[in-house]
C-alpha angles and dihedrals in degrees: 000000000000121000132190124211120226130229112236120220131248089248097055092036081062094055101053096041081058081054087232120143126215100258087050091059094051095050087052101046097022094234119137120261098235087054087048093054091034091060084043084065092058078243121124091183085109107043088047103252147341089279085064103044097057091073091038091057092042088048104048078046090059096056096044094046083059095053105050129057126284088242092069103056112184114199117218095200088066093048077055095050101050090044090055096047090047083058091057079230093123128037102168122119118276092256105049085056089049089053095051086057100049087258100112138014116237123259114263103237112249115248113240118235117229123240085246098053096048084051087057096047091043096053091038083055099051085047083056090046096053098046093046084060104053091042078057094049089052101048088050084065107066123060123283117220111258093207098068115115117236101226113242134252128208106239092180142085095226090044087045088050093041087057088057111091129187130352126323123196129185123184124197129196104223106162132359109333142289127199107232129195127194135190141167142231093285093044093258120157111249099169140358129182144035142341120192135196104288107024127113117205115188114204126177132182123179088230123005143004128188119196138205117190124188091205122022098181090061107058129052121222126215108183118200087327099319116111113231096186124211100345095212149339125309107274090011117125121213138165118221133193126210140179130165095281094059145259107002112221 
């Protein structure tokens, strides 16, 4: 007998990283638990279209956002986001989606340079180029003070790790997708969101940072240079401490 595992989706990774279960939710929203599932499912068949589906999901956001800490901030306009593309309804780029709901302001176009004016730069640029040359042949020419110190780099792996301060974390999509929340030692929000297949995210505190991940089988952790490997099991949530000294138990 094969079986297959099924990715969850963010909404219901959130869920279950605010340790709520279905029939809580509905008790809570007063949406019904099949619709709940059925959005869980990045599928609208149940609550009757994608129209409908936006306010479901604010409003399932809502209730998770005040029942976990404020430290943990879910946004409701990425859940969105990640329900219309799974319908194939709405193929624009994320920001133009985030603009159409307030989230984000749209890019300024970039102005085209004429042919003309890129003839110009690059000739001004070559003038630069030569000058600069001749103002480097000249300076090889005169005597350079023996006295000046050559800075020093580090050719070892302990002086490479004592330059190292604080904690670095980076986070690698390696398969689906997980929701990740990071704070530091005051409880102040470093990251929130979603990282994909795929996507690096470098983070760095002086002292401290906790983690939450929706999903530990699908991202990969390097911690000031050491490589932590997968942190748990596809669909599992888990929270993680680390200083500069490591991975605290």
């Amino acid at each position: 007998m094969v079986s297959f595992m099924v990715e969850k989706s963010s909404l219901q990774q959130a869920r279950e990283v605010a340790g709520l279960s279905v029939e809580q939710i509905a008790s809570l929203t007063n949406i019904r638990p099949a619709v709940i599932k059925d959005l869980e499912k990045n599928s609208v068949e149940v609550c009757g279209g994608i129209a409908y589906a936006r306010g479901h999901i604010r409003s399932i956001v809502k209730v998770l956002n005040q029942k976990t800490p404020k430290s943990i901030n879910f946004d409701a306009n990425l859940f969105v986001a990640d329900m219309e593309q799974s319908q194939n309804q709405d193929r624009r780029p994320m920001i133009n989606r985030l603009v159409e709901n307030n989230v984000a302001k749209k890019p300024k176009e970039k102005k085209r340079i004429r042919f003309g004016t890129l003839t110009s730069i690059s000739i001004a640029a070559l003038a630069l180029i030569f000058v600069a040359q001749i103002a480097i042949n000249n300076a090889s020419s005169v005597k350079t003070d023996s006295t000046l110190k050559t800075p020093k780099v580090a050719n070892t792996e302990q002086e490479l790790t004592a330059q190292i301060s604080g904690v670095n974390l980076v986070v690698t999509g390696v398969s689906g997708k997980s929701w990740i929340g990071l704070t530091n030692t005051d409880g102040e929000q470093i990251f929130n969101g979603q990282i994909s297949a795929g996507q690096v995210a470098t983070f760095s505190d002086p002292n401290l940072i906790r983690a939450v991940i929706g999903n530990a089988g699908a991202v990969k952790l390097i911690l000031n240079g050491k490589d932590l490997g997968v942190p748990g099991a596809q669909g599992e949530v888990i929270r993680l401490d680390f200083d500069a000294n490591g991975q605290l138990q």
